[in-house]
N, C-alpha and C positions, 0 to 999 in steps of 0.2 A: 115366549121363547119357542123358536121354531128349531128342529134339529132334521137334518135329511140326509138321509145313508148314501152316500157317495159306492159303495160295496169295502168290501173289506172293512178297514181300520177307516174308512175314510169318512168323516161326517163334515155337513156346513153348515155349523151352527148358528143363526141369525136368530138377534135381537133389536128391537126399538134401536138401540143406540149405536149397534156395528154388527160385524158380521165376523167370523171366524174360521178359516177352513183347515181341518185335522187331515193330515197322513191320505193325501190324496195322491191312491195308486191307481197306473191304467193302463203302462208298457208292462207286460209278463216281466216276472221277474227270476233270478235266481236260474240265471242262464238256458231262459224260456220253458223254465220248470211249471213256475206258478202261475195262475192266469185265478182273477176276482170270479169267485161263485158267492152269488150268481152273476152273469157276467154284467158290465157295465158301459161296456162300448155303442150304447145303445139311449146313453141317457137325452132328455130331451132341450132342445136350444137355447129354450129361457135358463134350464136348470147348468147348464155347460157357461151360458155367459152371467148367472150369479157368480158362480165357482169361481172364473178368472179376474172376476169385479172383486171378491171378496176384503175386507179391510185386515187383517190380519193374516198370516199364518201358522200356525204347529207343525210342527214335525216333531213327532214322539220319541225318535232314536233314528239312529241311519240303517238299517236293514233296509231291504230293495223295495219291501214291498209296504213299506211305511216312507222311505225316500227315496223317490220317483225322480231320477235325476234326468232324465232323458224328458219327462213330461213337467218337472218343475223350471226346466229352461228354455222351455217355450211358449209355457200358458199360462206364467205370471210377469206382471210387472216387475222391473227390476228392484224399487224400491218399496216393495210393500213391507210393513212390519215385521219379521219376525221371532215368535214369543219363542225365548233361546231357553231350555232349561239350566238346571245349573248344576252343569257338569264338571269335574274337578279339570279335563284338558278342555281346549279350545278346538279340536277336532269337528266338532260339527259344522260350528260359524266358519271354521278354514273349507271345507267342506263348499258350502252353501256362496262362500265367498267366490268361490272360482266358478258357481253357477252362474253367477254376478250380480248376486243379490248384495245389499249395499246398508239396510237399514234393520239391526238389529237390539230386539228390546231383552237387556238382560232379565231374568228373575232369578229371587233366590227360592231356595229348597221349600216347600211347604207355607212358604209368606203368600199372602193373600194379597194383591196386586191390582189396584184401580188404574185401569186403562183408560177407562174414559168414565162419564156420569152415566151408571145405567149398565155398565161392562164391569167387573173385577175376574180375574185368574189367579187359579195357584198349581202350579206345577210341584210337583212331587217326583225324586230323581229315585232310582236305582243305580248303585253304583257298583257294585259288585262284579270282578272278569266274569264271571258265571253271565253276567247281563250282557260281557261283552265289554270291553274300556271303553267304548264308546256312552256306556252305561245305556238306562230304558227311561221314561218317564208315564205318568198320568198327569192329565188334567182336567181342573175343578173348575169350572162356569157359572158364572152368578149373574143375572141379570136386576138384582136387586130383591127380586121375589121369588124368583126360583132357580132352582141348581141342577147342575148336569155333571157327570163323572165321566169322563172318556178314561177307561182305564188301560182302555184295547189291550194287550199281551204285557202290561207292566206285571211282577209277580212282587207286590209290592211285600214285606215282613209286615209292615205296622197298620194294620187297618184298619185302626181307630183315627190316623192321619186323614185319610179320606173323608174321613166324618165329621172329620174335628169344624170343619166349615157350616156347618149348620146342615140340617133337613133336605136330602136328596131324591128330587123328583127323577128322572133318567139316568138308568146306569148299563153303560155301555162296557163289556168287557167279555175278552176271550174265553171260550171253553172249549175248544179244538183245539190240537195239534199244530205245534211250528217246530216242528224238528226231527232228525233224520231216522231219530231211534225209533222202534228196534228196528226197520225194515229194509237198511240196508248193511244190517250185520249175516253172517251167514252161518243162519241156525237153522235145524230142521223146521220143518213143517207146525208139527204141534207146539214145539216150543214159540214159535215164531207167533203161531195163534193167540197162545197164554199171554206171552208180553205184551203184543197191541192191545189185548182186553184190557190187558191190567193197567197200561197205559190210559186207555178213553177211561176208563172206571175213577184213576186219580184226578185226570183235567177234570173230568166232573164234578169230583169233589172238591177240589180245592178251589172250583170257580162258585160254588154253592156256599163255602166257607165266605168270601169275599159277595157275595148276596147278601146274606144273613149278616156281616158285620156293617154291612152301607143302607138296609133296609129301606130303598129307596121306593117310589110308588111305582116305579115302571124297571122291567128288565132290557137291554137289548142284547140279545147274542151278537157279537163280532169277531172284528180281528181273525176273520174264517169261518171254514175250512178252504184252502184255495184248491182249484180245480187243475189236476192233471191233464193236458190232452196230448202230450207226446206219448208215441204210440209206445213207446218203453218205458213209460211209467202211468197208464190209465189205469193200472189195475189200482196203482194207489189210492183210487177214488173211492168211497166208502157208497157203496152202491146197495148191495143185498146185503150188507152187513159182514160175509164172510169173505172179503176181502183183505188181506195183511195192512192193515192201517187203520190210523189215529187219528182219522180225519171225518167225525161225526159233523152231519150237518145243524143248522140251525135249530129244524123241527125237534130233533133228538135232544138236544139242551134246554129247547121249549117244554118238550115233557118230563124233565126233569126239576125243572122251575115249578112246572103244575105239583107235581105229585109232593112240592117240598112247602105248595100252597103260596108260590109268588107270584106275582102278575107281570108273565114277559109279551115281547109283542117279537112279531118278526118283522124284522125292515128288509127289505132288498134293495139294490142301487135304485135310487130315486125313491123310494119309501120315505114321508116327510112326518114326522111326528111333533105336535103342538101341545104345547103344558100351558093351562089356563089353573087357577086356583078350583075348579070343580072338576076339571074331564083333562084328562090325557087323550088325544084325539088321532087317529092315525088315516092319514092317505096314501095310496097305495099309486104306481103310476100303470099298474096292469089288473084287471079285474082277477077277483080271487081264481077262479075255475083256471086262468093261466098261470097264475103264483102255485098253485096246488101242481099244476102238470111238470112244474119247473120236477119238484121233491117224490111225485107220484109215480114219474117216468124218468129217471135222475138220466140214466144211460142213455137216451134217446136226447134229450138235452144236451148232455153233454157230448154225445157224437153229432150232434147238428154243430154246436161250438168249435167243435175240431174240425169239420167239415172248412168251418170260414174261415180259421188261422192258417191251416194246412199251408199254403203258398207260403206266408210269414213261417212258418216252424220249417220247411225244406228251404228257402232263403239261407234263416238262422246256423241251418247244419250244415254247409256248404261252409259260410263265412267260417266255419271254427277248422277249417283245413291249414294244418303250421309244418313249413320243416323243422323237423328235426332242430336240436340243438344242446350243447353240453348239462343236460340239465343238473349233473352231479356234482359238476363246476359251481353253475349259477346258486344252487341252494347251498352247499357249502360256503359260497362269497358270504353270502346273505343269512344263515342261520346262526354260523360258526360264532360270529359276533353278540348277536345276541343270546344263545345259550352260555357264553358266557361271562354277560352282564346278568344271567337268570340262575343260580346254581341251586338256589332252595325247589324253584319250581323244576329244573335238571333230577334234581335227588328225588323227588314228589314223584317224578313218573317213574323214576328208577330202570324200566328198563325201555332196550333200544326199542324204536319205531324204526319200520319196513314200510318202506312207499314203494310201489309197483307202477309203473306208467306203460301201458297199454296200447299197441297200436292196434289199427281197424286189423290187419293181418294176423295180430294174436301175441307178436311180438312183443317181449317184456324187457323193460330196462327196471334195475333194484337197485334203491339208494335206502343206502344204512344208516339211522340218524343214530350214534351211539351217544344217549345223553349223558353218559356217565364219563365218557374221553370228552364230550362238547364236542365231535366233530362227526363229520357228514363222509360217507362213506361209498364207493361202488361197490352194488350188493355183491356184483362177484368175485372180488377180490374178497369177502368177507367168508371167511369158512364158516357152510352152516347157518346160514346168516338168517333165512327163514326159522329156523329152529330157534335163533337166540333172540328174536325179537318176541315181545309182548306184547307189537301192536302191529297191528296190518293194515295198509290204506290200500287199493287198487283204484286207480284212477284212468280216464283214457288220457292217453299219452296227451292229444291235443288239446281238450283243457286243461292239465297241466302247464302244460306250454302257455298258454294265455294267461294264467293265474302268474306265472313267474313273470312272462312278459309286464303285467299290470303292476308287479311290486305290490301284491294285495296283503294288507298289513290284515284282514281278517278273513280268514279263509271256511269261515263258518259261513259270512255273508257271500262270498266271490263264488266259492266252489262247494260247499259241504250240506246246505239250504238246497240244492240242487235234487241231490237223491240223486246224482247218475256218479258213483261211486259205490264200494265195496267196502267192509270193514270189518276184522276181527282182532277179539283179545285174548288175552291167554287166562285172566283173572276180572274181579268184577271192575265195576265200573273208574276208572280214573279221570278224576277232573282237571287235575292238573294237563293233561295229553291236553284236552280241548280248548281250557286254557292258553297256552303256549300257540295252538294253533290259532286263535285269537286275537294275537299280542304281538305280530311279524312285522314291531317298528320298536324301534332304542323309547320312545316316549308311553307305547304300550306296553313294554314289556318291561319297563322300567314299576310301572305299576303291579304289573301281575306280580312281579317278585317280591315287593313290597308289603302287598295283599298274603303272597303265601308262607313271608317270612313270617307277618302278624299272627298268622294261623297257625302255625308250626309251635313259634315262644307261646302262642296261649296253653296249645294241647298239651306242653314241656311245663308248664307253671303249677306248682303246687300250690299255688296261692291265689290262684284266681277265685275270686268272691262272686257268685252266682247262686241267685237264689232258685229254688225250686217251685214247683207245682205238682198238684193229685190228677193225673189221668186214669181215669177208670182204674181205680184200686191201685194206682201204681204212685211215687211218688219219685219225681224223676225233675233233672236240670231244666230250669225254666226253657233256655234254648237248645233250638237242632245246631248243631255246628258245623252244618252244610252252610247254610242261606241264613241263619239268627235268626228263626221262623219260632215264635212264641208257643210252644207244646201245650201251652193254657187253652189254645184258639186252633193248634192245627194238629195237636197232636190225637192219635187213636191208637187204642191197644185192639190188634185183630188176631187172633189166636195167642202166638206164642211172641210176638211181636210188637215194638210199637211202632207208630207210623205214623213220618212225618210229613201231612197232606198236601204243604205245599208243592212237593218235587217226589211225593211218592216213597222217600227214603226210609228204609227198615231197622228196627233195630231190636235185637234179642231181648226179652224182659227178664229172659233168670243173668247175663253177664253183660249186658249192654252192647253187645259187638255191633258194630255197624254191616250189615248182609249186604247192605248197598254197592260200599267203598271201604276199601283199608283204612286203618288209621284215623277213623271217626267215632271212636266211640262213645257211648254216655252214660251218666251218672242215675242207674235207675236199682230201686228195691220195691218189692212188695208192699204197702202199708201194711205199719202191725193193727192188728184188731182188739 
């Protein structure tokens, strides 16, 4: 088994019997936010026409920079296989359909899957709005003798799943950053510091948790850090470290791997790694002394990288120029309805959302999303209207305008993934708000309510049967009831605290309150002695 980093999420996994290509990104993505570090525009001709020859495809979820829709409807065949996870809507395949791909191979959840003699897969879904309705996936590769885990950014609860397929030689999976928090919230300075730390501190942990449960012979860091080069968000690039962000690179999760005593490798785009029964074997397609200058001189690299998009990113900024147009109307048409088919996840957020839309001049239009009326509002008709909101979005006018123009049924992926946005709350963290902004179609949001209806009657049920576990002296409900994350496997008591590593979330040990978010809390006491 041959596996070769494509950059990011993207590997082409070749075996004796076929070949498989993952989550191949290469147009920036996330409204020319994201760009593959280390970059990939450079890979070499044999390895560019395997890629397009490939016998299968993956796509792990539709995020931008896992579905490449601008480079998968040009440099694949129309009818190559692809391995569809199994998602409860039909959103992907509708999706992949109008790219005009035509031949798709269902799987179910966690079933192990004979593609050919010599090939088996098993895909593993996340389904959770938290993932996104479009949900996430991992996949399991078997070439009869040895295995591979592509788990790239899935945050799977069960990770015994993973394993459950036998002995894992390669395991590819995220410990960076994909997501906007905290750095485009608007906190001071020092607070601003403390979050990103605490943030890299938990991806690391929780991607060291999903190590130690797949004990595979080989690590590969992925699925990141992507590399900023617009000049309004370079600083996001995790350079000298004291930069506001969550975007450690590879090396940094390499030496976290070392010191935890497991054996990772670093791949970069075209990095080809070989699993034989004695030797994991790694080729490199740039001599180390240049791989090392890549991480050694990060900022010189990366402003050579900017240097050669430059034309393409002033292109980009140009095209997003929109008149004007009623946006208070438009979002109104379009929300009014579905807040209310949504009234559990309407009450969950409880209070109204402030969206500010921004022009280049400074000028601001406020729309008032009152979720508690279900209607959409002109902020200045609203008395006070900044004061009565508990959430705040600031957007530039003209990506908003494109985002409404598109009908983007997820605005995590369209606009929010981006970082060219602003955000504040009045209280901690609320999932239902990102939810909902997740879920902007009658078929998504149909779900999301369904999901927070579930969540709501369990938290109301006095009778829910759940058994318990001993975390470090403490004896507390098997699960978090953020994510259903096994507190057996991810829970930790840190002072006064316990903490649940998949997503970071806190919770008090003398009354269980959730620090995190409202209305989560848990069943925890001291053990008696």
């Amino acid at each position: 088994m041959h596996a070769t980093s494509l950059g990011h999420a993207g590997i082409l996994i070749e075996c004796e019997a076929a070949s498989i290509l993952c989550d191949p990104w290469f147009e920036p993505a996330f409204l020319g936010s994201w760009f593959v570090f280390p970059r990939n525009d450079q890979l070499d001709e044999d390895l560019l026409r395997r890629i397009e020859q490939s016998d299968y495809l993956y796509i792990s979820h539709l995020h931008g920079d896992h579905h490449d829709a601008e480079w998968l409807k040009h440099h694949l065949r129309r009818d190559i296989p692809i391995l569809l996870p199994d998602y409860p809507t039909a959103e992907q395949q509708r999706e992949l359909q109008h790219l005009g791909f035509t031949n798709f191979i269902r799987t179910k959840n966690g079933v192990e899957q004979v593609l050919q003699d010599g090939l088996s897969v098993a895909i593993h879904v996340e389904t959770s709005i938290t993932d996104g309705p479009g949900g996430d996936s991992a996949i399991v590769v078997s070439d009869g003798i040895h295995r591979l885990v592509n788990q790239n950014d899935c945050r799977t609860h069960d990770l015994a799943a993973l394993r459950s397929h036998g002995p894992v030689d390669l395991h590819w999976l995220q410990y960076s950053g994909a997501i906007w928090y905290p750095m485009v919230y608007e906190l001071d300075t020092d607070e601003m510091a403390d979050l990103c730390s605490s943030k890299v501190e938990s991806q690391g942990a929780r991607a060291l948790k999903y190590v130690e449960a797949l004990d595979a012979r080989c690590v590969v860091p992925s699925a990141g850090p992507p590399a900023f080069l617009d000049d309004g968000l370079f600083e996001l690039n995790m350079i000298s470290g004291d930069e506001a962000s969550i975007f450690p690179d590879q090396r940094w999760f390499l030496h976290q791997l070392s010191a935890a005593d497991h054996h990772g490798v670093l791949a970069i785009p075209g990095t080809t790694i070989s699993v034989t029964a004695d030797e994991i074997s790694v080729t490199h397609p740039l001599p180390l002394t240049e791989i090392d200058a890549i991480f050694d001189d990060k900022r010189t690299y990366l402003e050579r990288y900017r240097s050669d998009w430059q034309p393409w990113l002033d292109e980009l900024h140009a095209s997003w120029k929109q008149e004007p147009t009623d946006l208070v109307a438009r979002i109104a048409a379009w929300w009014e309805p579905l807040m209310a088919k949504a009234p559990t996840v309407c009450d969950m957020i409880g209070e109204p959302m402030l969206i500010r839309a921004v022009d280049d001049d400074g000028a601001s239009l406020e729309i008032f999303v009152d979720v508690r009326m279900r209607r959409v509002f002109d902020g200045s008709t609203v008395e006070d209207a900044s004061s009565k909101a508990g959430f705040r979005f600031t957007f530039p006018r003209d990506l908003l305008e494109i985002t409404v123009d598109n009908a983007a049924v997820d605005w995590s992926n369209s606009l929010l993934l981006s970082c060219r946005f602003s955000a504040w709350r009045r209280g901690p963290y609320n999932e239902y708000v990102y939810n909902f902004l997740k879920s902007l179609s009658i078929e998504r949001m149909t779900r999301t309510e369904e999901e927070a209806r579930s969540k709501v009657l369990a938290q109301l049920s006095t009778h829910q049967v759940d058994d318990e576990v001993e975390v470090d002296g403490f004896i507390v409900q098997r699960r978090c009831p953020h994510r259903n994350a096994d507190f057996s496997v991810f829970g930790e008591i840190d002072g006064d605290d316990l903490v649940c590593t998949l997503h970071g979330w806190r919770f008090d040990t003398a009354t269980g309150r959730c620090r995190t978010s409202d209305d989560h809390p848990v069943r925890i006491r001291r053990r008696e002695t």
